[in-house]
Every structure is written in structure tokens, then in C-alpha cells.
N, C-alpha and C positions, 0 to 999 in steps of 0.2 A: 842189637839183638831183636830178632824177629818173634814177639810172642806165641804167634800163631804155630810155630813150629818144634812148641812144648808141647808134648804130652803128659811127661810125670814133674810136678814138682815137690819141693819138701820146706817147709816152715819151721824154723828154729824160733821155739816162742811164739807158736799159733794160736795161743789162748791169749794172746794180748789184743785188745779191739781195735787197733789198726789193721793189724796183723790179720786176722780171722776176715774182716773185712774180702783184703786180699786175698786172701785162700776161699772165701764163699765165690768170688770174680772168677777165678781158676776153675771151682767145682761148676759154676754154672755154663762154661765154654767147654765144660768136658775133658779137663784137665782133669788129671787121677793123683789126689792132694794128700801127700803124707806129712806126717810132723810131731815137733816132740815138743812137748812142756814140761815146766817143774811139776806142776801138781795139776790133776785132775777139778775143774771147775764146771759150773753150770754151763758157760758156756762151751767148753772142751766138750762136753757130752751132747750138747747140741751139734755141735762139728759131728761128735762120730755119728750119729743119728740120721746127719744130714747125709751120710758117706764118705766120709773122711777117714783116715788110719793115724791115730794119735800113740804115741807111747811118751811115759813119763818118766824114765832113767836115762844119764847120758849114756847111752848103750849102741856101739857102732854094730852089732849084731843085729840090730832090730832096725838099722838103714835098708831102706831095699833095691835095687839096683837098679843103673840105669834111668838117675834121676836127671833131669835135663835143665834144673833153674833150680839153686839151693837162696833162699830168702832169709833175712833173717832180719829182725829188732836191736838197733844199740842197746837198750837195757839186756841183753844177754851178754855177761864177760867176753873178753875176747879168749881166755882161756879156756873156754867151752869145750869141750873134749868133742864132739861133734861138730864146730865148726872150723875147728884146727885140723880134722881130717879132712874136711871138706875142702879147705884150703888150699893143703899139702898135696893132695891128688888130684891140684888146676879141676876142680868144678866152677861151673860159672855161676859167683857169688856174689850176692849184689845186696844190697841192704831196702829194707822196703818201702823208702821216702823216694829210692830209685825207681823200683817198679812202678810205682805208684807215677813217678810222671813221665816213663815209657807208656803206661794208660794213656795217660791225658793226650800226649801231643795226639793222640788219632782223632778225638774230638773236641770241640771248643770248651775250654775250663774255666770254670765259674768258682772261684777258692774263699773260705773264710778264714781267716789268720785271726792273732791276737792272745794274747795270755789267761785272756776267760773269754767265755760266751760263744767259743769256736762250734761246738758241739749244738749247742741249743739252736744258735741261728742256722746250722748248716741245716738240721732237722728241720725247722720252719722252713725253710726256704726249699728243701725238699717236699716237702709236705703241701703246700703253695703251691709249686708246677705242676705238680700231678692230679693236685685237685681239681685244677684249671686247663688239666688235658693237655697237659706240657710234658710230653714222656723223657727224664732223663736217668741217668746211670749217676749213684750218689754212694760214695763211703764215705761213712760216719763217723763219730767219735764214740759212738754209744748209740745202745740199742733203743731206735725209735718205736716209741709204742704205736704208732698205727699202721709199724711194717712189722711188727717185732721180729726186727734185723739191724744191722748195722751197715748193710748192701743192700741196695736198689738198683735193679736191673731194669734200664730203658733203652731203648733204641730211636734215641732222638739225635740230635746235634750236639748237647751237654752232657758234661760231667761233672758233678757238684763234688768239691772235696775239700778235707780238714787243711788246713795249711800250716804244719805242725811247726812251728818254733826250736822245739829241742835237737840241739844238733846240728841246728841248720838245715833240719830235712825239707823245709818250704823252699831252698833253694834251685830244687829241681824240679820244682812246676813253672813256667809261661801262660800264665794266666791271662785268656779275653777281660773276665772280670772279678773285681775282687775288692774284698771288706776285710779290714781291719779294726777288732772290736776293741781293742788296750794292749798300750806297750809297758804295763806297771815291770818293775823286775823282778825276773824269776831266770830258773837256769844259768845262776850266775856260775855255779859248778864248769858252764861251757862257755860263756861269753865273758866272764870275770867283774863285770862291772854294769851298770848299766846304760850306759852312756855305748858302749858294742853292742851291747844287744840291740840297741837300736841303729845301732851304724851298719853295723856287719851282717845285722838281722834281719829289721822291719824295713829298714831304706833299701837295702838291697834286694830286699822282697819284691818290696810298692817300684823298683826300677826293671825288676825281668818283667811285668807287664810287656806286652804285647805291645805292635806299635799303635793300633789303636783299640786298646784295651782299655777299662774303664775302671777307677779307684773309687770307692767311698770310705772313710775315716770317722770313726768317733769322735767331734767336737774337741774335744781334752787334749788329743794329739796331732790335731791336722799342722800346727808348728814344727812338729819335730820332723813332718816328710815334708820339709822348704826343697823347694826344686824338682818335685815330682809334680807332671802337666797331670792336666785332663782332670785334677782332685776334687772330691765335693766330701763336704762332712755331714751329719746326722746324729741328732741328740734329742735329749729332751729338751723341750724348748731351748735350743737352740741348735745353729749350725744352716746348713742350707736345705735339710731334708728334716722334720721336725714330729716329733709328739708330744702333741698337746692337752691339755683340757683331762688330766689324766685322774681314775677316780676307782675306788673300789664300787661294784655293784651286783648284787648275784650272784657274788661267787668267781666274777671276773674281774679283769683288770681293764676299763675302759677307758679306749683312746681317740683322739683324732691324729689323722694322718694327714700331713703338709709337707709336697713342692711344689715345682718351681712348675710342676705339670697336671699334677692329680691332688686333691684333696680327698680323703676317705673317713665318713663319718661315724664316732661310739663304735668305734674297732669292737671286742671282745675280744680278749686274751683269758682264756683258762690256767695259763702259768702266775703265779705269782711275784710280785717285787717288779721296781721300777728298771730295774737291771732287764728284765725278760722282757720290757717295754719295747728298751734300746733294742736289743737283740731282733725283736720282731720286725721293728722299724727299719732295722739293714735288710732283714730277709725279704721284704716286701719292696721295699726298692727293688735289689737283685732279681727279685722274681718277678716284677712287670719290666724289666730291662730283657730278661730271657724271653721275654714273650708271653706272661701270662695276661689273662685277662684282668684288672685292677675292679671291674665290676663283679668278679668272681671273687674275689681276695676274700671282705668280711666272712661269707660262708664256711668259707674255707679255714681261715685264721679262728673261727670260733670251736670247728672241729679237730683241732691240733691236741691230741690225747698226752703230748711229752715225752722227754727222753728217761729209758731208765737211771736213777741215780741221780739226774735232776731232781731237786726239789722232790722227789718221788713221794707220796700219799702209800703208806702199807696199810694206815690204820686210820681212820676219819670218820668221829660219831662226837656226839655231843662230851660223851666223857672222857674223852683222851684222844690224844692225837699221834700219830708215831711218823715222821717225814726222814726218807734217809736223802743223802747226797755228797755227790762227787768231792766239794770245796777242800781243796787240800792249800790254797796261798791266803795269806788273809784278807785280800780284796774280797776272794770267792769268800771266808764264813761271811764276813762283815756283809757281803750281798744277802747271804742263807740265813743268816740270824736276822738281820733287816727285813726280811721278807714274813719272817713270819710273826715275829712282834706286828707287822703290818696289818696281818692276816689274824691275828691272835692277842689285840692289845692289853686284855684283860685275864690275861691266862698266864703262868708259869712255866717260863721256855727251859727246858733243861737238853745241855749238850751233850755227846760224846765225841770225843773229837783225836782221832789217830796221826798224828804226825807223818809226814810222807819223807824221806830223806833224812839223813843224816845233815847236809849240807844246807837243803834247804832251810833243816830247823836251824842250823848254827845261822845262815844270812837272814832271818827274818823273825828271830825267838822275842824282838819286840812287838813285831808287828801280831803276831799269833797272839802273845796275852793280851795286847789292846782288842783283836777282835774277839775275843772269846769272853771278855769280862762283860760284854753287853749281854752274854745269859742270865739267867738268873742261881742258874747252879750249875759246873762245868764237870766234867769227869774226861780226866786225859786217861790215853793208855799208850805203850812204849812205842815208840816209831817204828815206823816199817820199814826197812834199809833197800826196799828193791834191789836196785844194780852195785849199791855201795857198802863199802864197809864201815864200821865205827869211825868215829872222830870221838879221840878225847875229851869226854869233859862235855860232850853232848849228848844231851837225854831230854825225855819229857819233864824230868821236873826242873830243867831252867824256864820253861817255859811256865809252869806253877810257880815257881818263885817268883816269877814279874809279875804275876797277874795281881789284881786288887780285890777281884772278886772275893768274899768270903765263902763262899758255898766252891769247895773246889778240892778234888781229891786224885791222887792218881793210881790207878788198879790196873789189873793184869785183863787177860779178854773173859779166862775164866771166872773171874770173882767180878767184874761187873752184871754177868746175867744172875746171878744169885743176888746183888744188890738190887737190882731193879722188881725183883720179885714183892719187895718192901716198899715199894716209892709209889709206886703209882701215877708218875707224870702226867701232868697234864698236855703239855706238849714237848716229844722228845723228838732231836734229832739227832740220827747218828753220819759224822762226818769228816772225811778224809779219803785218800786214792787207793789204800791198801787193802789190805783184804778184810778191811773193818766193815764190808759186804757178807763176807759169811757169819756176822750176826745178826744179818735181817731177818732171815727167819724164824730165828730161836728168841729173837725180841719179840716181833711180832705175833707170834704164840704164848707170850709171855704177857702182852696187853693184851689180847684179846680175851686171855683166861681173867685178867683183871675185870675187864668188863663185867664177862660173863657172872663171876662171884660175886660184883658190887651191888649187879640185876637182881641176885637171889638173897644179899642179905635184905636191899629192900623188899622183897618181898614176904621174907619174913617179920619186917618190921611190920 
């Protein structure tokens, strides 16, 4: 398929940030970009804003004709009442881990794979070339704050992209170069085990490399890709690519940077946790293998603003603190709760924490209550089923029943903003992949009224 020779296409599930990705790619070549979601989002409104025609009921009435590339996201059923028409009437249908690497083979693909940290390092490592006058084309996992987008329009040689795991949708990039941040398990719903996920998954990944294309591995797994050439790994002290000497200071996370070619001194990382070390430490590799300057790097690496949903800051003043974030497996809390005990040793970390899957919580309902007892007060709320339906006998509160923590409760979405009205945290994070986002704002209204009252009883005192 010749993309140049689309004019209209249509997105089933264009409000998903892959997905939107894609369709910002389409709207900026002048593609004329319709599409449907379940619900109306901050971002869906940015799409129509941008010029996009969005509708949100399955409604083949409101298809418009003469569409020439119908796209769509596995998280939408297959019994979609819109894409079984679409089906049924031979449009040409393709799913968007497809699209996505008819993109790439036009220009050389620079991919980050891995079960965390895909999003963060592709950002740094976007954020890196361009700083350094590296123009590339980069979709995201999430909206970068110093593009606030999730597409990056260049006209260089590269394409920087997510190299998503679920589905096996990474299997349709041939990547020049590419990092691999952790093959912890997840998606067992698709791979069954993990022992495939890593066979059928991340080795078959790290083998459609290019023939001379370039890997680098997180330390912890460079074993399990035995018999893939050309490999180098990358960790904190250790591996062949290295950061060292690692230190909070300012306000940032200071590092040094070591191979086998450059040495780069007291980095500054504005992200926090030693996790967003690692992350930095691949993108800055990547990003002086694409070409950037390595003397331009620190500058650059210290004005890296973050990605939405990472680690995010909504609220940061002396008396309370409010961080939301993406972490829906328990590597991801265990990174996000570690990070800010790091950042906050002296303060009282309180969670909120939305289950993502049904499936996921039934494969890893130990692993959640060991991450989440490292709070100091936890508040779960009901799981969010995305693409899935119930499973028996799986809820949020097997997850409260394992946990040890005593400070632990589980509420509805409604009845925790009126709980929080009373608490007053010191430090709150709210975290999970659902839509436990459309309570940032109404939390964060909600501390900051705190504040504002706490100002004015002293001053009555």
C-alpha cells in the first residue's frame, strides 16, 4: 500500500495515544482524518481542534464516504459495529502497529521496546536529537511536554518509535537501531507465559533488526537475547554503557555517563528515580549513535520538561505535593512509589492506585499488594476492564486482601474525591493506565483549595 495515495482516512479508537499519534502523521501530510471513540477526552478535543472529525457512538451513519485507509487499535472488540462494516464491505483495514511500520521502512527506524520505560526514553531520546539539530519524525507513547504532542514532525533520516509489545505489534518494525528497556511479564493475556513473551516477543524483536542494525539491552536481560550479534548492554553501574556516581542535587538526579567512547560529566536529569537514570542512559546512547552532538547532550538532557502521566508534578509547594502517573504493572508502582520516597523521605506518601485489566490483576494480584504496601496509606479503586470482560472472582479487593499495609481502603471514584477533601496529604499519587486521569483535575482543585485554607487559618492564628 502506497501511503501517499490516501487522501481520507478513518481511526477506530483515535483517542488512544498510539492511535492519535497516527492520525496527527495523516493530518500533517494533509490527509483529511475522521474517527470514532467511546468517549470524548482532553485529548479527542485536541484532535477536533486540530481538524480532525471525531464522533462517539458506534453509528455507521456518521461514516463518511470514500474513506481510503480504515485503521484501527486491538483494544477495540472485534465486534465493533464499525469495524465489521468496514470489514464486510473489503475496505482496506489494517491495524495501526501495521501502519505504523509501512511509516518507518521510508526512513531509518531508531525503536524503544520493553514493558516500562518505552515512553520516557523515546521522549528523551527525542528531545536529545532535536536539541542537538538532529531533525527527526518521533511517535510517542505520551504526550511530551516540550512538544505538547505525542508527534514530532522532522524531515531528517529517522524515525523514533514506541516498539509496543502487546500483540506483538513490534513485530512489524525492522529497526536500524534499537533498546530494549525490560522484559519483566506482562501481557500474559497474549503471550500465556513468560518464558513467550520473551521467545516469540523480545527475541524476535532484537532478530528483525536490520543486518546492520544496532541493539542495546538493560543489564538484567542481555542473557535472555543469547545469539542476537552486534549486543551491548547499559545500567547503572553496570553493563557496557554505564551510570555512575548517581546523586540527588537541586532538585535533580545527577549522573555520570560511561562508554567504551564518551564519558559525560554530573548529567542533570530533572526526572526523578533511578529508573529514569537507566532510561536516560539508553536515550543518550541512541541519540549520539543518530548523530547528535555528545557535547551538546548535558544542556539538553537538563532541559527535558517530561512526559505527561510520568511521574507528572500537578501540585509542588512546601505543603503538599500531588504527582500523577501512568504505572499500571508492579515494577512500574514499585519505580513510582521508590521514586518519591526518594524524593520525599520525610513525608507521608499516600496512593491511589486503579487496576488496569481484569487479567492483568488476576496474573500479578501478588505482585500489586507487595508494590503498593511500600506506601504509607493506599486507596485502591475498581479496575478498569478496557478491552476485557470480567473474570470471576477478580476485583480490587483481592488485591486489599494481600496487602499488609494497615492504612488501606477501597472506594468508588466518586467517594474518594470527597475523602481527600479531609486528608490533606502530604504527598499523593494517583496511579494506573485507566481513566483514573480524569481525576487530576478535580484532585488537584481539591489540594490546592487545601493549601490555599491552610495559608488563611494561619494567618488567622
Amino acid at each position: 500500500m502506497n501511503l501517499n495515495d490516501i487522501k481520507k482516512i478513518y481511526f477506530i479508537g483515535i483517542g488512544g495515544i498510539g492511535m492519535s499519534a497516527l492520525a496527527r502523521y495523516f493530518l500533517y501530510n494533509g490527509v483529511a482524518v475522521y474517527g470514532y471513540d467511546r468517549t470524548s477526552s482532553p485529548l479527542t478535543k485536541k484532535l477536533e481542534e486540530e481538524g480532525m472529525i471525531i464522533h462517539y457512538e458506534e453509528n455507521l451513519q456518521l461514516i463518511p464516504e470514500n474513506i481510503d485507509l480504515v485503521v484501527y487499535t486491538p483494544a477495540v472488540p472485534e465486534q465493533h459495529e464499525e469495524l465489521q462494516y468496514f470489514r464486510t464491505h473489503n475496505f482496506p483495514v489494517k491495524k495501526r502497529a501495521e501502519v505504523l511500520g509501512i511509516i518507518s521502512r521510508s526512513k531509518k527506524t531508531a525503536a524503544v521496546a520493553g514493558t516500562h520505560g518505552k515512553t520516557t526514553t523515546t521522549s528523551i531520546l527525542t528531545h536529545l536529537l532535536r536539541d542537538c539539530g538532529v531533525p527527526v519524525t518521533a511517535f510517542l507513547g505520551g504526550i511530551a511536554q516540550n512538544f505538547g504532542s505525542n508527534f514530532v514532525w522532522g524531515n531528517g533520516d529517522w524515525v523514533v518509535v514506541e516498539a509496543d509489545e502487546y500483540d506483538r505489534s513490534f513485530l512489524h518494525l525492522h529497526p536500524d537501531a534499537a533498546a530494549i528497556m525490560s522484559m519483566d511479564a506482562d501481557h500474559l493475556d497474549i503471550y500465556g507465559d513468560k518464558e513467550a513473551l520473551h521467545e516469540t516477543g523480545f527475541l524476535a524483536f532484537a532478530k528483525q533488526l536490520k543486518k546492520e542494525g544496532k541493539l542495546w539491552v538493560q543489564d538484567n536481560w542481555k542473557d535472555t537475547l543469547e545469539g542476537v550479534n552486534d549486543l551491548e548492554s547499559f545500567g547503572i553501574e553496570k553493563g557496557n554503557i554505564q551510570a555512575n556516581n548517581i546523586h540527588v542535587a537541586n532538585g535533580y538526579f545527577v549522573f555520570d555517563y560511561v562508554s567504551k567512547t564518551h564519558s559525560l560529566k554530573t548529567l542533570c536529569l530533572p526526572l526523578p528515580g533511578r529508573h529514569n537514570v537507566e532510561n536516560a542512559t539508553a536515550a543518550i546512547t541512541m541519540a549520539i549513535h543518530l548523530g547528535a552532538s555528545p557535547e551538546r547532550i548535558p544542556a539538553a538532557l537538563k532541559s527535558f520538561r517530561g512526559v505527561a502521566r510520568r511521574f507528572d508534578f500537578l501540585v509542588r509547594t512546601e505543603e503538599q505535593v500531588y504527582i500523577d502517573d501512568y504505572a499500571h504493572h508492579p515494577q512500574e508502582l514499585k519505580a513510582a512509589i521508590g521514586a518519591a520516597k526518594e524524593f520525599y523521605p520525610e513525608k507521608k506518601i499516600t496512593g491511589i492506585f486503579q487496576p488496569h485489566l481484569f487479567s492483568r490483576t488476576r496474573d500479578f494480584v501478588d505482585g500489586f499488594a507487595e508494590a503498593l504496601d511500600l506506601l504509607d496509606e493506599a486507596i485502591l479503586l475498581d479496575i478498569y476492564p478496557a478491552r476485557e470482560e470480567p473474570i470471576e472472582g477478580v476485583n480490587s479487593q483481592i488485591i486489599l486482601d494481600r496487602m499488609q499495609l494497615e492504612k488501606k481502603q477501597l472506594l468508588s471514584k466518586e467517594k474518594v474525591l470527597d475523602v481527600l477533601k479531609y486528608k490533606n496529604p502530604e504527598v499523593l499519587l494517583t496511579l494506573g493506565a485507566g481513566d483514573i486521569d480524569r481525576l487530576r483535575s478535580p484532585i488537584k482543585k481539591i489540594i490546592e483549595d487545601q493549601i490555599a485554607n491552610n495559608k488563611i487559618e494561619r494567618i488567622k492564628e
